[in-house]
MMTF fields as JSON, N, C-alpha, C and O atoms, coordinates in Angstrom:
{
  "mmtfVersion": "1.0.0",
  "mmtfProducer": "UNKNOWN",
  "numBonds": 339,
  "numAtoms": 340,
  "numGroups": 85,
  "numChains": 1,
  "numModels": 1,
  "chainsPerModel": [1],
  "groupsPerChain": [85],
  "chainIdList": ["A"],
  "bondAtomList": [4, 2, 8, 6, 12, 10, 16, 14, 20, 18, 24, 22, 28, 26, 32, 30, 36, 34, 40, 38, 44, 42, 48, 46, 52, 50, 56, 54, 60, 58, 64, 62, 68, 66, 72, 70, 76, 74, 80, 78, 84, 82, 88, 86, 92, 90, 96, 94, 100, 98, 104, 102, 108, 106, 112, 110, 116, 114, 120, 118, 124, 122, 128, 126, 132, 130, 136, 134, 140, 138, 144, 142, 148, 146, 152, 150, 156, 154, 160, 158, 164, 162, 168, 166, 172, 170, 176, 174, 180, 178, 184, 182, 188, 186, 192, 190, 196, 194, 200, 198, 204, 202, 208, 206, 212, 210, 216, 214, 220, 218, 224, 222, 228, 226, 232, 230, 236, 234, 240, 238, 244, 242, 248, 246, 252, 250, 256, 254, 260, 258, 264, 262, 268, 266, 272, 270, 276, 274, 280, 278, 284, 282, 288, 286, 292, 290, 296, 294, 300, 298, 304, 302, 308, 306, 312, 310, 316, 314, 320, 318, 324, 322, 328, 326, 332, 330, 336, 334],
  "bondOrderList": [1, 1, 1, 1, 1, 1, 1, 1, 1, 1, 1, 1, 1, 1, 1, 1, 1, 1, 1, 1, 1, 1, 1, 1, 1, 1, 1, 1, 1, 1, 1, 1, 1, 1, 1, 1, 1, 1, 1, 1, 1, 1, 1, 1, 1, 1, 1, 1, 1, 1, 1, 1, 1, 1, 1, 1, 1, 1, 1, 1, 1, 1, 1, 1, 1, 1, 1, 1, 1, 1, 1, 1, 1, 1, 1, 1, 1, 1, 1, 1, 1, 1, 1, 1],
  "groupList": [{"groupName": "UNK", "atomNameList": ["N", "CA", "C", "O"], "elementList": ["N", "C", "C", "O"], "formalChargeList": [0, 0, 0, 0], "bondAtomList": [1, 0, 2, 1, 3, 2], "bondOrderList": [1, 1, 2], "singleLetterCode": "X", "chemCompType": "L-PEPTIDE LINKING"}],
  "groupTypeList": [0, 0, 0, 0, 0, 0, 0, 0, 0, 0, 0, 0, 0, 0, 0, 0, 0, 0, 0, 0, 0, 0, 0, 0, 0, 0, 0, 0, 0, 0, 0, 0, 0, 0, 0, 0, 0, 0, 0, 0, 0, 0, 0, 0, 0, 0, 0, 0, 0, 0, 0, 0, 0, 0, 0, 0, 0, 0, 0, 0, 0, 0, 0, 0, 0, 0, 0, 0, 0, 0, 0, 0, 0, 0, 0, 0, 0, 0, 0, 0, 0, 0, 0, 0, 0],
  "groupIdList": [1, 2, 3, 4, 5, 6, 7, 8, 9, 10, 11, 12, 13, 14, 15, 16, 17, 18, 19, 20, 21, 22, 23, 24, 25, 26, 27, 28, 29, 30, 31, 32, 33, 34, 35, 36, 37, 38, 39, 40, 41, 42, 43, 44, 45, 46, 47, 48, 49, 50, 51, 52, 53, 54, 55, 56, 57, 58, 59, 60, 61, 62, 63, 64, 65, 66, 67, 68, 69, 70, 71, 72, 73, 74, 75, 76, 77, 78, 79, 80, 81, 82, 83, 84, 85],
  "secStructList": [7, 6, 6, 6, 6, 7, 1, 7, 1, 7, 2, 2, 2, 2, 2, 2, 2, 2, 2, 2, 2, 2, 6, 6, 7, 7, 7, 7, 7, 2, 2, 2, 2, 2, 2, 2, 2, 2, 2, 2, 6, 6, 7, 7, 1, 5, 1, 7, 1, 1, 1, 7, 6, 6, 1, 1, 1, 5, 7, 2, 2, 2, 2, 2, 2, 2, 2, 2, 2, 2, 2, 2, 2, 2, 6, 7, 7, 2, 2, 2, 2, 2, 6, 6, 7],
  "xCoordList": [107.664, 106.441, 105.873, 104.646, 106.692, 106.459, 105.746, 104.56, 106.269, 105.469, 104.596, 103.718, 104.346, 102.937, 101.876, 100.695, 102.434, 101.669, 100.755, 99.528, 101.889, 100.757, 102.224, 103.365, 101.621, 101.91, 103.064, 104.268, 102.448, 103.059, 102.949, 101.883, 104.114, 104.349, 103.815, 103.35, 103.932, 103.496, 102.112, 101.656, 101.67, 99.772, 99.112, 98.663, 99.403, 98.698, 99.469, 98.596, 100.364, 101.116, 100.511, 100.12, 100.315, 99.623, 98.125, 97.704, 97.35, 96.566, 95.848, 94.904, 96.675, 96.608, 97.32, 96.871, 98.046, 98.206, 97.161, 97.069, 96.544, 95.215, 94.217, 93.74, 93.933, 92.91, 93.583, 93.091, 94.551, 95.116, 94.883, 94.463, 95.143, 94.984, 93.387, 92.941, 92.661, 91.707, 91.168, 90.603, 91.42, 91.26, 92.005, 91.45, 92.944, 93.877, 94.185, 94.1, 94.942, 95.75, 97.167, 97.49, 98.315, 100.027, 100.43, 100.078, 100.885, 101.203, 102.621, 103.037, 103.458, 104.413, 105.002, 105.61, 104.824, 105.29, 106.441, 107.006, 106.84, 108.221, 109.183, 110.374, 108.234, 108.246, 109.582, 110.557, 109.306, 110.253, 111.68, 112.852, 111.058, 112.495, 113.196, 114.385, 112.529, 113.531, 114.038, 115.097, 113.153, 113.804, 114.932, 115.776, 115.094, 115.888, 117.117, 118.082, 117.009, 118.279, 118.352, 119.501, 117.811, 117.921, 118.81, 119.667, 118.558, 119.656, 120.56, 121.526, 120.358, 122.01, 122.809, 123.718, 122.534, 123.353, 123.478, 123.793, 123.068, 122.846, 122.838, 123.835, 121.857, 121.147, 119.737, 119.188, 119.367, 117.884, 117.793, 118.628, 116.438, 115.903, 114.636, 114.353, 114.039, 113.281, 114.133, 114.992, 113.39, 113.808, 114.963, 115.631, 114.991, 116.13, 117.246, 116.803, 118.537, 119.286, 118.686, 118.639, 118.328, 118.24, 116.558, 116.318, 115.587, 114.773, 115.163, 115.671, 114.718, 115.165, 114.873, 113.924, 116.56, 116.474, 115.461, 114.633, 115.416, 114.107, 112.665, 112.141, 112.096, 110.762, 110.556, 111.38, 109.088, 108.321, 108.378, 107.958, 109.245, 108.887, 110.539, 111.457, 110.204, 111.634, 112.667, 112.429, 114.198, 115.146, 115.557, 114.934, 116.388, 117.526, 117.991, 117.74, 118.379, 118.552, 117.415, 117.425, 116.015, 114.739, 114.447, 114.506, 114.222, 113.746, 114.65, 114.215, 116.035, 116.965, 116.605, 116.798, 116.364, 116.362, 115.304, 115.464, 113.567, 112.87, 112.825, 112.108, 113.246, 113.804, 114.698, 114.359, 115.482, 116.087, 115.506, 116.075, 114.35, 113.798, 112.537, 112.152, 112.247, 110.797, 111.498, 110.771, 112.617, 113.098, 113.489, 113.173, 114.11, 114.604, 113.262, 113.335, 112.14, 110.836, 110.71, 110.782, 110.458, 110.147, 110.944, 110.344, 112.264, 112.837, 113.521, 114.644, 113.25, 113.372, 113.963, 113.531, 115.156, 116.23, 116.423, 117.129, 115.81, 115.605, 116.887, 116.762, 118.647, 119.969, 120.292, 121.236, 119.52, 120.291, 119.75, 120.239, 118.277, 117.755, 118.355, 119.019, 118.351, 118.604, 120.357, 120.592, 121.047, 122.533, 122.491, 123.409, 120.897, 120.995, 121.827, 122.439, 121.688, 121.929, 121.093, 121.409],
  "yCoordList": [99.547, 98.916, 98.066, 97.99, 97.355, 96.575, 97.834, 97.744, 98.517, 99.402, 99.82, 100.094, 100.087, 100.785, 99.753, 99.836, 98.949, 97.373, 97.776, 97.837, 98.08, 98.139, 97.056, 96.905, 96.51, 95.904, 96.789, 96.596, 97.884, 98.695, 100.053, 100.489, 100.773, 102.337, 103.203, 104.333, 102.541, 103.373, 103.386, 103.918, 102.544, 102.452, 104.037, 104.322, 104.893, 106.586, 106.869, 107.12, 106.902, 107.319, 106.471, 107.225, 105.36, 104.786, 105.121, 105.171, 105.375, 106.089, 107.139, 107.109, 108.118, 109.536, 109.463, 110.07, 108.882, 108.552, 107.932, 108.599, 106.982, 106.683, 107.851, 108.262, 108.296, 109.245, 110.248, 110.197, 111.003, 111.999, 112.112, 113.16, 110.051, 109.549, 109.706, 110.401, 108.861, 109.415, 110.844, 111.086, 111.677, 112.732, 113.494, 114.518, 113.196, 113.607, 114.447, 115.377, 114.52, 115.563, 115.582, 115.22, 115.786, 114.955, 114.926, 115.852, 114.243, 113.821, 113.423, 113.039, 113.617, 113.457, 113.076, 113.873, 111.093, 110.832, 110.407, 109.397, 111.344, 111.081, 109.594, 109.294, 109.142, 107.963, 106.918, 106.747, 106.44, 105.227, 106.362, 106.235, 107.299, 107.713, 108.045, 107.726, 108.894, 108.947, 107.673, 107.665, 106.589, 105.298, 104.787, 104.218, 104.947, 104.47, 105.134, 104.528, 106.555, 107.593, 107.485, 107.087, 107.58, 106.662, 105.875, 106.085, 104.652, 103.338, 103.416, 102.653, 104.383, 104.403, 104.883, 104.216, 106.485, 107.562, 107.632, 108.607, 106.039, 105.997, 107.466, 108.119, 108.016, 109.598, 109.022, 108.167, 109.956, 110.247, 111.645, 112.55, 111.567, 112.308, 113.362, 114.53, 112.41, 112.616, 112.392, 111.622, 113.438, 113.332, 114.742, 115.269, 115.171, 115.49, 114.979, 113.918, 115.058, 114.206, 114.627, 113.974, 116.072, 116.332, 115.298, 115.134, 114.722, 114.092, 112.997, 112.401, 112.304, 111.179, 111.259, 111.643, 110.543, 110.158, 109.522, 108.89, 109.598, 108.889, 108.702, 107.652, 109.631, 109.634, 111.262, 112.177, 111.25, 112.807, 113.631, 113.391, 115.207, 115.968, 115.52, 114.701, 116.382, 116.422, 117.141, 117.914, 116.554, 117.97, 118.344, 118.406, 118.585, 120.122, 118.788, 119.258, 117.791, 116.718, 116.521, 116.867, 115.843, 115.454, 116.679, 116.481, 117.584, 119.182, 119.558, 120.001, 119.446, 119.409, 117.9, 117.746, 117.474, 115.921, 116.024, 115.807, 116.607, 117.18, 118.526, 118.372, 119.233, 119.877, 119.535, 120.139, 119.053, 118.551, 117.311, 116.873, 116.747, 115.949, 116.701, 116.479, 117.491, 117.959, 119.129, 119.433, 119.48, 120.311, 119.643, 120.238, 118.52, 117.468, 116.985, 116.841, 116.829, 116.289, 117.343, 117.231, 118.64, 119.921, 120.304, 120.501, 120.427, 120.6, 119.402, 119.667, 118.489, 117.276, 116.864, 115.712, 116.918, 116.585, 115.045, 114.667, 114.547, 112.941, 112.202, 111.421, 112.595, 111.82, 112.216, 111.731, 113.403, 114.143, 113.521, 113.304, 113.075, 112.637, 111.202, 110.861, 110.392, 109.234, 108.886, 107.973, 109.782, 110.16, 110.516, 110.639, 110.754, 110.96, 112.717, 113.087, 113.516, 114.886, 115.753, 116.941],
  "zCoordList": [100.409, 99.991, 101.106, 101.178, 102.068, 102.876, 103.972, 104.289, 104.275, 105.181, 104.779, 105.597, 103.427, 103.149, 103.136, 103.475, 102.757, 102.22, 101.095, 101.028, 100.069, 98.691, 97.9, 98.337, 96.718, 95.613, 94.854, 95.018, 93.917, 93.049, 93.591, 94.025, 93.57, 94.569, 93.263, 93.412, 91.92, 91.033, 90.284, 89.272, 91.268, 91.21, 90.422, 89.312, 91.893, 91.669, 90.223, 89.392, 89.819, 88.448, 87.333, 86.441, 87.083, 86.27, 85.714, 84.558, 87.222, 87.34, 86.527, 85.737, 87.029, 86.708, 84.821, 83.849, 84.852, 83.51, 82.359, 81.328, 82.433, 81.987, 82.085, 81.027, 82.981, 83.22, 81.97, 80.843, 82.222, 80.77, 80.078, 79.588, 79.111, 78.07, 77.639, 76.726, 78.557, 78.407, 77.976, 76.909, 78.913, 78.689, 77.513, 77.115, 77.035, 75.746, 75.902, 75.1, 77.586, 78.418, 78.309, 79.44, 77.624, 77.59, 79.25, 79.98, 79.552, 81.105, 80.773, 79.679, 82.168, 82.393, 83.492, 84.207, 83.901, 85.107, 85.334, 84.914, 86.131, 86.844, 87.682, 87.759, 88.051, 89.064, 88.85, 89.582, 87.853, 86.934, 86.775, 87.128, 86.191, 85.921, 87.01, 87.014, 88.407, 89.334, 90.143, 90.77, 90.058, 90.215, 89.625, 90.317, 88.109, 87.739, 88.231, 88.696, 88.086, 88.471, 89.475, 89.667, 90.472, 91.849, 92.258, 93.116, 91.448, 92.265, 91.067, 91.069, 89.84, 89.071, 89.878, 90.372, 90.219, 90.595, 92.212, 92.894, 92.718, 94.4, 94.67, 94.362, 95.189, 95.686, 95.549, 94.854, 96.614, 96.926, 96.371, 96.341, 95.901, 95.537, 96.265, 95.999, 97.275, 98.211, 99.935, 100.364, 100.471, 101.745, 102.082, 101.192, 103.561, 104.174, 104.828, 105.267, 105.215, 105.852, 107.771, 108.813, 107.362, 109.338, 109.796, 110.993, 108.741, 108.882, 108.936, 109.886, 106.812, 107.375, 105.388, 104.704, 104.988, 103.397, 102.781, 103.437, 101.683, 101.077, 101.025, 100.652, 101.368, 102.164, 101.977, 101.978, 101.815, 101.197, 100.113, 98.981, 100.754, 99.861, 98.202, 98.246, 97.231, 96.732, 97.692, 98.62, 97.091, 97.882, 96.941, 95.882, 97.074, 95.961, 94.829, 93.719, 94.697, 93.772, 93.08, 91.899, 93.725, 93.314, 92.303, 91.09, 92.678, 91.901, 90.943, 89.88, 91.158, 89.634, 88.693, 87.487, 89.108, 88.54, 87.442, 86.241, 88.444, 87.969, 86.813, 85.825, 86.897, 85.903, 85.089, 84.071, 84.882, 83.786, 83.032, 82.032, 83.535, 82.891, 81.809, 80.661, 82.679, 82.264, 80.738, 79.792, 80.829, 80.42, 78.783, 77.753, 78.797, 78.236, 77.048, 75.828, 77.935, 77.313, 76.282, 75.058, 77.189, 76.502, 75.294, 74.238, 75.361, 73.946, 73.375, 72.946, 73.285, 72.412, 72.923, 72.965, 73.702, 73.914, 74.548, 75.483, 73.952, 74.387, 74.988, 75.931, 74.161, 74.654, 75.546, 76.17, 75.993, 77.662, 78.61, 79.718, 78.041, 79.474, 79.2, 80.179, 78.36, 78.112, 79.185, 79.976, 78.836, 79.454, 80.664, 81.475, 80.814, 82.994, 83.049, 84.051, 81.906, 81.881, 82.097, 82.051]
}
């Protein structure tokens, strides 16, 4: 945050979330949750190791993480994601 010099990293997600609502689009932001799973499960989710951790695209964690969340939403399964499954 200090390098970007913004306030809240989850500004654009809040965002785009309102706009949805508005629109009475169902949205699904990721942000918080890979944070939280984040500093539970110490792993990055973003980044390469031959680059540099934490930073950009998803990797092979971020994109399972992502899928099993989105997956979770999708068929109810609310205790899996709740369980970090």
């Amino acid at each position: 945050m200090n390098a970007r010099k913004v306030d809240d990293l989850f500004y654009p997600n809040r965002r785009v979330e309102k706009i949805a609502t508005e629109l009475g689009v169902p949205s699904m932001l990721l942000g918080s949750t890979f944070q939280a799973a984040a500093e539970r499960q110490k792993v990055f989710f973003h980044g390469f190791r031959q680059y540099q951790d934490g930073v950009r695209h998803w990797n092979e964690a971020g994109n399972r993480m992502a899928a099993d969340v989105v997956a979770a939403s999708l068929c109810g399964n609310s205790s899996a994601l709740a369980q970090g499954k």
